[in-house]
C-alpha positions as a Python dict, from the first residue, in 0.01 Angstrom:
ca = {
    (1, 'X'): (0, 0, 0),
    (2, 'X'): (282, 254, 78),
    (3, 'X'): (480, 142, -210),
    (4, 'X'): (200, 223, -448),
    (5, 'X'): (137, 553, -263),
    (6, 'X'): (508, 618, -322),
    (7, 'X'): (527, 537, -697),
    (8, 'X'): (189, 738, -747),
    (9, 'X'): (357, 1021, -554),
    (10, 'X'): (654, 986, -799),
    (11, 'X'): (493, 925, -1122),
    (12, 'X'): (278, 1254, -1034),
    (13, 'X'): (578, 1456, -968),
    (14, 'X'): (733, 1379, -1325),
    (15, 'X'): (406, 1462, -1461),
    (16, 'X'): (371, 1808, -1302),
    (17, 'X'): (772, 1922, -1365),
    (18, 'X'): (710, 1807, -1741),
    (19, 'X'): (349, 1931, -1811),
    (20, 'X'): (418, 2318, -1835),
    (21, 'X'): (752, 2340, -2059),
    (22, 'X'): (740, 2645, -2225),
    (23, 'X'): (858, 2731, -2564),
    (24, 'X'): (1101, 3001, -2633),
    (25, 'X'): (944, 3246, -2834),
    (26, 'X'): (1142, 3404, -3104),
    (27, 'X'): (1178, 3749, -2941),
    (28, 'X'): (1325, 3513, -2618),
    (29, 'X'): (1587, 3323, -2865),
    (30, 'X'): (1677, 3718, -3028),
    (31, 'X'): (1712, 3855, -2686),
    (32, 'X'): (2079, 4017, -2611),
    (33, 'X'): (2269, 3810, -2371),
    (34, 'X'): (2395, 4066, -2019),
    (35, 'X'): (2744, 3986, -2095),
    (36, 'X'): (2788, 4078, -2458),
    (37, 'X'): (2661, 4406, -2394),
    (38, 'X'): (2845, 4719, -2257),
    (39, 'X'): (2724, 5016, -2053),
    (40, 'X'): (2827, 5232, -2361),
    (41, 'X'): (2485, 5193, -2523),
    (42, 'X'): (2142, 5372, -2395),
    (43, 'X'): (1910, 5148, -2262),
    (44, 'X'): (2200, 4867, -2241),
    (45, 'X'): (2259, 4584, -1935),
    (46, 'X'): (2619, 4658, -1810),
    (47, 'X'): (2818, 4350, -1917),
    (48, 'X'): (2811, 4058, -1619),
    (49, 'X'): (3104, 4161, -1367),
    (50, 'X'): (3209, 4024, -992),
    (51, 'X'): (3164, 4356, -861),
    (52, 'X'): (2776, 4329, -924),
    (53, 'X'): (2609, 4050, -678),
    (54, 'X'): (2243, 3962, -602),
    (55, 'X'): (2164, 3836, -286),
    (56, 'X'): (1796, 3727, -180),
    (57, 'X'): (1673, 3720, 165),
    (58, 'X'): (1532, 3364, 65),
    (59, 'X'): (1557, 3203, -223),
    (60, 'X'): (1314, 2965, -211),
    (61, 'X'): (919, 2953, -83),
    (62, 'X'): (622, 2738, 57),
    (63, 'X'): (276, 2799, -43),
    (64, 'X'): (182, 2486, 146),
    (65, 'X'): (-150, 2354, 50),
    (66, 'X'): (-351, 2573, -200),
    (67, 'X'): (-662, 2525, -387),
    (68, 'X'): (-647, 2384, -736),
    (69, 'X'): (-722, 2714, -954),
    (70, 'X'): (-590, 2956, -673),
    (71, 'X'): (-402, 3226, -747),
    (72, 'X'): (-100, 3271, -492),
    (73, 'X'): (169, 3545, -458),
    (74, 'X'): (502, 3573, -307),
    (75, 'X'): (735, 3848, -311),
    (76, 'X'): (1109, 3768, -313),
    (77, 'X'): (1355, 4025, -161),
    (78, 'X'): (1666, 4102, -274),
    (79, 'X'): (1968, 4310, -176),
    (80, 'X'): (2272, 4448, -375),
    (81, 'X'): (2518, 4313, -175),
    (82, 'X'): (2820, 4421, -412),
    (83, 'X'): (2998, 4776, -525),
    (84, 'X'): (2845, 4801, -837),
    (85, 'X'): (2477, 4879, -952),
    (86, 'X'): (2245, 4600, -1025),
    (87, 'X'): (2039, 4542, -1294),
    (88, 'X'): (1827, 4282, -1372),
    (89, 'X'): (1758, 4185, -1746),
    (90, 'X'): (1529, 3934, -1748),
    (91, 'X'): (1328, 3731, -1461),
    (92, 'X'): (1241, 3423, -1662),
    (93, 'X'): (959, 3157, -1503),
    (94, 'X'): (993, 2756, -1590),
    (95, 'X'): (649, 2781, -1754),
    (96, 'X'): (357, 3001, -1832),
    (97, 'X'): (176, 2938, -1475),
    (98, 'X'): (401, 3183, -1287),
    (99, 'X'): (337, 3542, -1364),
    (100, 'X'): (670, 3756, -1277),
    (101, 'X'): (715, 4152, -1185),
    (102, 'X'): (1053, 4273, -1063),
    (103, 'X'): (1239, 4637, -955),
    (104, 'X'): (1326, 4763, -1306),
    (105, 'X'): (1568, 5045, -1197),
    (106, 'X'): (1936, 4951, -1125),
    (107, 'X'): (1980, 4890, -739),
    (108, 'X'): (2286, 5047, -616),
    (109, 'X'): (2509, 4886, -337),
    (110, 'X'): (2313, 4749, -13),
    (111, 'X'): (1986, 4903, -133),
    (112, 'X'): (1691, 4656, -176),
    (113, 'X'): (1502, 4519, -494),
    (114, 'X'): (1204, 4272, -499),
    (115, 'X'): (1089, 4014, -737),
    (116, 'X'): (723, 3897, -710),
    (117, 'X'): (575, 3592, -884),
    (118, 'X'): (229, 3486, -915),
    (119, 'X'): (170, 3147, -936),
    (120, 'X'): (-227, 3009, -1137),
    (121, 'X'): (-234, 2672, -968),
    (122, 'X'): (-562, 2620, -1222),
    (123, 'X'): (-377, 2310, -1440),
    (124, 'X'): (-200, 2109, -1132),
    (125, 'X'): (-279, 1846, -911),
    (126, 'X'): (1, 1744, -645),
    (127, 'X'): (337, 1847, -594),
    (128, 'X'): (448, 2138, -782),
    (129, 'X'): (784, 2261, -769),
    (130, 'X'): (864, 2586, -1027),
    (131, 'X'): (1189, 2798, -1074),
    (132, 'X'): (1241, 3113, -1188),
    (133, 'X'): (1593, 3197, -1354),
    (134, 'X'): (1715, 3556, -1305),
    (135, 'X'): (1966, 3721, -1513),
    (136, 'X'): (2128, 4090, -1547),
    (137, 'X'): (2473, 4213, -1482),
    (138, 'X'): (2528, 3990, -1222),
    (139, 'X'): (2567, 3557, -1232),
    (140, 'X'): (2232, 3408, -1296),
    (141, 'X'): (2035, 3328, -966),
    (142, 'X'): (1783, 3029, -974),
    (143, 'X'): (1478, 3067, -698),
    (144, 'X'): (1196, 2857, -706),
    (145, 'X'): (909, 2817, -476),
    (146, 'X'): (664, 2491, -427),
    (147, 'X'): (278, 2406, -313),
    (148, 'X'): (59, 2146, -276),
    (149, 'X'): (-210, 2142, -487),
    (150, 'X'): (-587, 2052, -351),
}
């Protein structure tokens, strides 16, 4: 009885981390990359340097149990924790489900930034476990958060 609760529990898991791959649209695949850019240019992501750092107050998140179809919301904190201005470039979600909105304006040195997600729980059942790659002028940070699905 366990054992089949366990390889339910597993097969449901591969299910929900396949079942909301997202293509890359062509404007994503055409997108300048941080580091081949300079600050020369207006509008321009400084290239990727050592000096800039992001540093999240947590960088991952619980919903716990949620309703299928629920709407949930978490805002992630950040902090500019090196000697350079921040800027972030892109926030990109594993799929289409999670909704993102982030501090647009460079954050100088030990200021604070936020990044909030919105996750539509409406296609899930079970475990769910989502990332959310962000990139700028810093090294690409992964945070993810997870829920339970009702």
């Amino acid at each position: 009885m366990i054992v089949k609760k366990i390889i339910i529990l597993f097969i449901g898991c591969l299910l929900t981390l396949s079942s909301c791959n997202k293509a890359k649209s062509k404007s994503e695949e055409s997108a300048v990359n941080p580091s081949e850019t300079s600050s020369d240019g207006a509008g321009q992501v400084p290239g990727i340097t050592d000096e800039s750092e992001i540093t999240f107050d947590a960088d991952n998140y619980d919903f716990k149990e949620i309703k299928k179809g629920d709407k949930v919301t978490h805002e992630f904190k950040f902090t500019n924790t090196g000697k350079k201005p921040l800027v972030i470039s892109e926030v990109r979600p594993s799929c289409g489900c999670t909704t993102p909105e982030y501090t647009k304006e460079p954050v100088f040195p030990g200021k604070k930034g936020f990044i909030t997600v919105t996750f539509d729980s409406s296609n899930f059942d079970g475990a769910v476990l989502k990332t959310i790659a962000v990139s700028g002028n810093f090294k690409t940070k992964v945070i993810q958060f997870q829920a339970k699905i009702k």
